[in-house]
C-alpha positions in Angstrom: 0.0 0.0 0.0 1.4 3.7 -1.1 0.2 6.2 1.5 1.7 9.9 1.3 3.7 10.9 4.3 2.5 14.4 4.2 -0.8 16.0 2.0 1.8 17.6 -0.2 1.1 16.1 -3.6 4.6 16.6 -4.4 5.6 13.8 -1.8 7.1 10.8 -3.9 5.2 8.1 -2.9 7.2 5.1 -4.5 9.6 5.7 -1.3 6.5 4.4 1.0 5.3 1.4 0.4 4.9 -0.3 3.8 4.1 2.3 5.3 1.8 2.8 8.5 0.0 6.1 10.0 -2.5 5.3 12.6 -3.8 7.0 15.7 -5.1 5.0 18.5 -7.8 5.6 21.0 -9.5 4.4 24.1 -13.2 3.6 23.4 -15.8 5.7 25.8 -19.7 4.0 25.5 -21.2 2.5 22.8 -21.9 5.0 20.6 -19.7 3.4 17.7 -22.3 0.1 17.4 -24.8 1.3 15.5 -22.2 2.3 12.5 -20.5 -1.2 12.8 -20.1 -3.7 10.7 -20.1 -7.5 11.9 -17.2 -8.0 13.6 -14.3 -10.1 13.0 -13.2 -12.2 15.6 -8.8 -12.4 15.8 -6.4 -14.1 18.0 -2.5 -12.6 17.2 1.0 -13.4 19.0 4.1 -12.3 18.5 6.9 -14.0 17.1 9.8 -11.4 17.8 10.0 -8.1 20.0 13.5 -6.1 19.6 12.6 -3.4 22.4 10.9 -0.6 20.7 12.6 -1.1 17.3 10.7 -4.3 15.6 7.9 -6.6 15.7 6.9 -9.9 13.9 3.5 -10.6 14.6 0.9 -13.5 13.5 -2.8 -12.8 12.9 -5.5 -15.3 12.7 -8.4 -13.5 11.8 -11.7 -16.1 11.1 -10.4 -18.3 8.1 -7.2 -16.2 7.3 -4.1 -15.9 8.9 -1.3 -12.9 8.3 2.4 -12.8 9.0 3.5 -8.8 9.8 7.0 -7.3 10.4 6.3 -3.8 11.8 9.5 -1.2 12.3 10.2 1.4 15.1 7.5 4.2 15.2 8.6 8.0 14.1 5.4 9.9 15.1 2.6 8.6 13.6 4.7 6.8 11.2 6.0 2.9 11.2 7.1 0.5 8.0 5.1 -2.4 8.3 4.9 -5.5 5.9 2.1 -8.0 6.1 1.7 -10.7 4.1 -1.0 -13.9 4.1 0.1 -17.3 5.3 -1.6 -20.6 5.3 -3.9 -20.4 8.6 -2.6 -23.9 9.7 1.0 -22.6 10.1 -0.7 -19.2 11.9 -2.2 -21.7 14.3 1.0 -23.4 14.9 3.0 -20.7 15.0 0.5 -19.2 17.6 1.0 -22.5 19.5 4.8 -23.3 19.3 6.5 -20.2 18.7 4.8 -17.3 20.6 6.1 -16.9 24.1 2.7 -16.2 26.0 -1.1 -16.8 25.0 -2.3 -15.2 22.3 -4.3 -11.8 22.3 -7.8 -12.3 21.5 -10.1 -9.8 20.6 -13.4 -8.8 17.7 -12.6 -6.5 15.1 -15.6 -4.0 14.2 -15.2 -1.5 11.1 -16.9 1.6 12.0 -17.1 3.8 8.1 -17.5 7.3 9.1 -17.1 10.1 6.5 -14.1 9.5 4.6 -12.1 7.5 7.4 -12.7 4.0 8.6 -11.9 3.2 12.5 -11.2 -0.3 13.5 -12.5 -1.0 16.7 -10.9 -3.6 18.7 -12.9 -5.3 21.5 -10.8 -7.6 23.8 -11.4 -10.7 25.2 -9.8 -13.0 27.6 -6.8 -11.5 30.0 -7.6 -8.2 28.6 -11.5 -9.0 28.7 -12.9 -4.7 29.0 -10.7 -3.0 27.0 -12.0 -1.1 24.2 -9.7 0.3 21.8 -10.2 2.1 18.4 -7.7 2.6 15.5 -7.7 5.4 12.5 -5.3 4.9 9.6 -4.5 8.1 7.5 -3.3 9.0 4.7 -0.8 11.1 5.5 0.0 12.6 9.0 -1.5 15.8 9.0 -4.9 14.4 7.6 -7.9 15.8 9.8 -9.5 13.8 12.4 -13.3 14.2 13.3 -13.1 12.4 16.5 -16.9 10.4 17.1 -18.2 11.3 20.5 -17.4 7.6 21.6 -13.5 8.3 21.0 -12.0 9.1 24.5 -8.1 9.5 25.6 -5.8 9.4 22.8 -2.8 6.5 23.4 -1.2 6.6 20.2 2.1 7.1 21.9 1.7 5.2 25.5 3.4 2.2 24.7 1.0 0.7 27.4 -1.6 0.4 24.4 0.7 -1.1 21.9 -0.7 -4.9 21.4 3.0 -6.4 21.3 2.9 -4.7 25.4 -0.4 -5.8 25.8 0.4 -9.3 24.7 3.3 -9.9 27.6 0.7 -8.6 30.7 -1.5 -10.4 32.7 -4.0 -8.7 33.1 -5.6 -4.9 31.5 -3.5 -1.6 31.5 -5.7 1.3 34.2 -7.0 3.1 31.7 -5.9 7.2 31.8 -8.4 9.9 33.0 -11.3 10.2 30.3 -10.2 13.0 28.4 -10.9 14.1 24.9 -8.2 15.2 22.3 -8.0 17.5 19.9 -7.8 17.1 16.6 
């Protein structure tokens, strides 16, 4: 996937494949429901953690499974390469090669305007935590944040699913807050 790292249309984009911008949010309510689709139920591991420079993660998610290689975060921005994998090597992998239990949590696509938010509802260890993710096209796209959006945690590393993944139990979640955009 090609994806700008700035709105200047002059940006090469050739240099960006594999490229990653996403905010991330704690979840307030339940506002987002009614806008989602049917959600997608995921277990992922990981495979490799090199502190905060590189992750390889698998993904089963219903009948498909996805290897990714995700690189140290500069703002907004990460590389990230994913590619699809035969689901019964996922499910080993998950079971052999992942030092703890997998995350698992349902995936709901909420289409709003021009963005689409993934919203992430855990399960398990992590069972009441309510995250939601925006890809953009570039980092200085505008974000309408839904009232349901609540304290941004793009950069606590607390919220990073790779974290996530090597705690018991679910992060205290930061005063409610709303961010701007």
């Amino acid at each position: 996937m090609r994806l700008p790292i700035s709105s200047d249309s002059s940006a090469p984009t050739d240099q960006n494949m594999g490229i990653e911008i996403e905010r991330k949010f704690l979840v307030v309510g339940d506002g987002w429901q009614k806008a989602a689709r049917p959600g997608c139920s995921m277990r992922q591991g990981y495979l490799a953690q090199s502190g905060s420079t590189s992750i390889v993660r698998v993904r089963c998610a219903e009948d498909r499974a996805f290897l990714t290689v995700k690189g140290q975060r500069e703002g907004l921005v990460r590389p990230e390469f994913e590619y699809e994998i035969p689901y019964t090597e996922a499910e080993e992998m998950l079971r052999t090669l992942c030092r703890n239990p997998p995350i698992e949590k349902t995936r709901y696509r909420v289409k709003l305007g021009e963005l689409s938010w993934d919203v992430d509802v855990f399960s398990g260890r992590l069972d009441g935590l309510v995250l939601a993710e925006v890809e953009l096209k570039c980092v200085d796209q505008p974000v309408e944040l839904p009232a349901w959006i609540g304290a941004e945690v793009t950069y606590d590393p607390q919220y990073g699913n790779a974290v996530l993944s090597e705690i018991p139990v679910m992060p205290s979640a930061p005063a409610p807050q709303r961010t701007s955009t």
